[in-house]
C-alpha angles and dihedrals in degrees: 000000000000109000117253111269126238116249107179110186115199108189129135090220100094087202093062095048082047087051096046096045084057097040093041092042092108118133099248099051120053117207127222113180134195137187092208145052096226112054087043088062094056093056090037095052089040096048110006113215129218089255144007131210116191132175106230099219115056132135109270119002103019131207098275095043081047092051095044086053100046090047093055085069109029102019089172098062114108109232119195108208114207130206147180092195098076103188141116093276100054094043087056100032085060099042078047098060089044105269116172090206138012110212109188111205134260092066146178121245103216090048084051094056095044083048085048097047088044094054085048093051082046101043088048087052100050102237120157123216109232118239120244124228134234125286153161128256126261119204104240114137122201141137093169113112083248089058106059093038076074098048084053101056086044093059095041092049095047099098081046136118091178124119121260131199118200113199115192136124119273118281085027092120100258099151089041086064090039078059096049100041082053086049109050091047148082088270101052091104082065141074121285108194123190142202142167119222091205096065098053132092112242089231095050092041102098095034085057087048104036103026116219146239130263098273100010081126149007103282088024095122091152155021119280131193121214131226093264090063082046104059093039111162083003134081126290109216101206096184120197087012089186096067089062102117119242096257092050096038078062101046090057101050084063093050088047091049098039103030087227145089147167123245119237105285098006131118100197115082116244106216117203133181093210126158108214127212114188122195124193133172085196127082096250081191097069081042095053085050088046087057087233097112119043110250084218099050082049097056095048089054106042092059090118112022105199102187119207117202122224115258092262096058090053094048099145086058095062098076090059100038083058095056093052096045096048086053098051097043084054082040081052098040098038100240148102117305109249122231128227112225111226093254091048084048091053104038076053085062101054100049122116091226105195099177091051135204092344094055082055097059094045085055098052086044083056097041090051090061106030101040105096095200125053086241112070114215132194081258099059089050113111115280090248089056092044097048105091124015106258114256094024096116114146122215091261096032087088085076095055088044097047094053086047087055088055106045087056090046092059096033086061090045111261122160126185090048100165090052086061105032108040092057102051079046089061098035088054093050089042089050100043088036085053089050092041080059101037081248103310110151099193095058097031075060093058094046097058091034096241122126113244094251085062093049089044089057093041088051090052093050102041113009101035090157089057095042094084106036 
């Protein structure tokens, strides 16, 4: 029988170490727990234990000091870093220091033991969790498990020149955590550059990305140099990555597989040493099927897949997200900083928000010039946020809604609108259908009047994390 292995928790709350002995209190792991930093260093030190779970802020030596200390001498022992403070920071200050595992509190103790039982696999096999380097902070806010699924991936990317591809609707924040991701890397001393396919003119594409030579074309009068000679050494930000056209989507695979190009109208190949990070809101997958978007250009890209939630699956953030917003628009303006009321706050909350986080900060910018008072009501909120009571939606009211959604999206401009639109339709109805059943696929399946095989498939496409449970 394998002998118990040692967990030692290290957190000034006396309730969570009362939480984790329980939850920890399993016959094959044996629990030591202490209030402070410092005496924990001292067993650790003297008798190193398979894993170790510290809180980060405590009075005296804190979580990462601890951490530092304990990996001078075992550089090989996980160490799960807790935190109450569940932002950005704290998710890269830990990965920094060599954390195997970030866990933001509240959490859940099932998730905590799982956490507990995977550092042990991982301490017994001698693998070493790899440091993260210094960076600078993004400003991402977010305490929502999604969140800080992306915080993760941020940390754990940070001594990485891999490419990333972020999915989420538009206004989700995508080329907030392209920022992030340049800046918490070995390339963050060096340019990120950043550009949306979707703004560019076909016929101007590869000379944006490629740049061109005096006289490749009419209006050509000098040499110019493209983003990729711009972010040279740097990161590359190639937002809505689905709407490339095929000519260009094959110029840059060969760009992505050589490291080198020719500008428009040139003969000498341009090398480049250049990380790119792609962002799209559409399903580049059922493009790929369509044979609008290359397979191999797809696979080059989706290496490293970083999901943002919409706004409304992240609800307890937007409180906070307010309050941040409404400070930098008066920092901006150069004003006070308006207040949200509780029952502003809250009637926030509720709302669909189909344009996301995006749609948020253009309504505290509009809130920090059109309230009249410093406290913003429910009454001062703009007419299309006051209309109907949140949450008021009545069965057929998703109709009216719906046509609302597309009327805007074409009104700003969107194209493509069923490949956006028909797969969230069926993610929603496969999410709320697996609740409806605790999880169970077979009869999810009958409720939405699919086989399994065709869940199964669905779950593979849009839910992969789901596809194996």
């Amino acid at each position: 029988m394998t002998d118990a292995a040692r967990i030692v928790i290290v957190d000034d709350d006396r309730a969570i170490r009362w939480v984790l002995e329980r939850a920890l209190a399993q016959p094959d792991l044996q629990v030591e727990c202490f209030e402070r930093a410092d005496r924990a260093l001292e067993r650790v030190l003297a008798n190193p234990p398979e894993v170790l779970l510290t809180d980060i802020r405590m009075p005296g030596l804190d979580g990462l000091d601890l951490m530092a200390r304990v990996r001078e001498s075992h550089p090989d022992l996980p160490v799960i870093v807790m935190t109450a403070h569940s932002d950005l920071d704290s998710a890269v200050a830990s990965y920094q220091g060599g954390a195997f595992e970030y866990l933001p509190k509240p959490f859940d103790v099932d998730e905590a033991l799982a956490l507990v039982r995977r550092a042990v696999a991982h301490a017994r096999e001698r693998q070493s969790p790899a440091a993260v380097p210094e960076g600078l902070t993004a400003e991402i806010i977010g305490e929502a498990p999604a969140m800080q699924e992306v915080f993760r991936a941020i940390g754990r990317l940070s001594q990485s020149h891999i490419t990333v591809l972020i999915n989420g609707e538009s206004g989700t924040g995508k080329e907030r955590v392209a920022q992030a991701l340049h800046q918490h890397s070995p390339r963050a001393s060096h340019p990120f550059i950043a550009l949306n396919m979707a703004a560019i003119p076909k016929d101007l594409m590869e000379s944006e990305l490629f740049g061109h030579e005096k006289g490749a074309f009419t209006g050509a009068t000098a040499q110019r140099r493209g983003r990729f000679e711009q972010a040279d050494g740097g990161t590359l930000f190639l937002d809505e990555i689905g709407d490339m056209p095929p000519d260009t989507q094959t110029r840059l695979l060969r760009v992505l597989a050589d490291g080198e190009f020719y500008r428009v109208g040139g003969h000498t190949p341009v090398k480049v040493d250049v990380r790119i990070i792609a962002a799209t809101h559409q399903h580049l997958e059922r493009l790929v099927e369509d044979g609008r978007f290359r397979e191999d250009l797809f696979h080059r890209l989706n290496v490293i897949r970083v999901h943002l939630p919409r706004l409304a699956e992240r609800r307890e953030d937007i409180p906070r997200l307010a309050r941040h917003f409404l400070a930098e628009a008066a920092k901006e303006l150069d004003t006070e900083i308006k207040v949200l009321t509780r029952e502003a706050e809250q009637h926030l909350t509720r709302l669909s928000w189909p344009g996301n986080v995006r749609q948020l900060e253009n309504t505290c910018r509009w809130l920090t010039v059109m309230a009249s008072g410093r406290e913003v009501l429910v009454d001062d909120l703009p007419p299309e946020l006051r209309q109907r009571e949140a949450g008021e939606v009545s069965p057929g009211d998703w109709r009216a809604a719906f046509r609302d959604w597309a009327d805007r999206a074409l009104a700003a401009g969107h194209t493509h609108l069923l490949e956006e639109a028909v797969p969230d339709f069926e993610k929603i109805l496969i999410e709320t259908a697996l609740r409806h059943t605790g999880g169970r696929k077979g009869e999810a399946a009958e409720l939405l009047g699919w086989g399994r095989n065709t869940l199964t498939r669905k779950l593979k496409t849009l839910l992969p994390a789901l596809a194996d449970d």
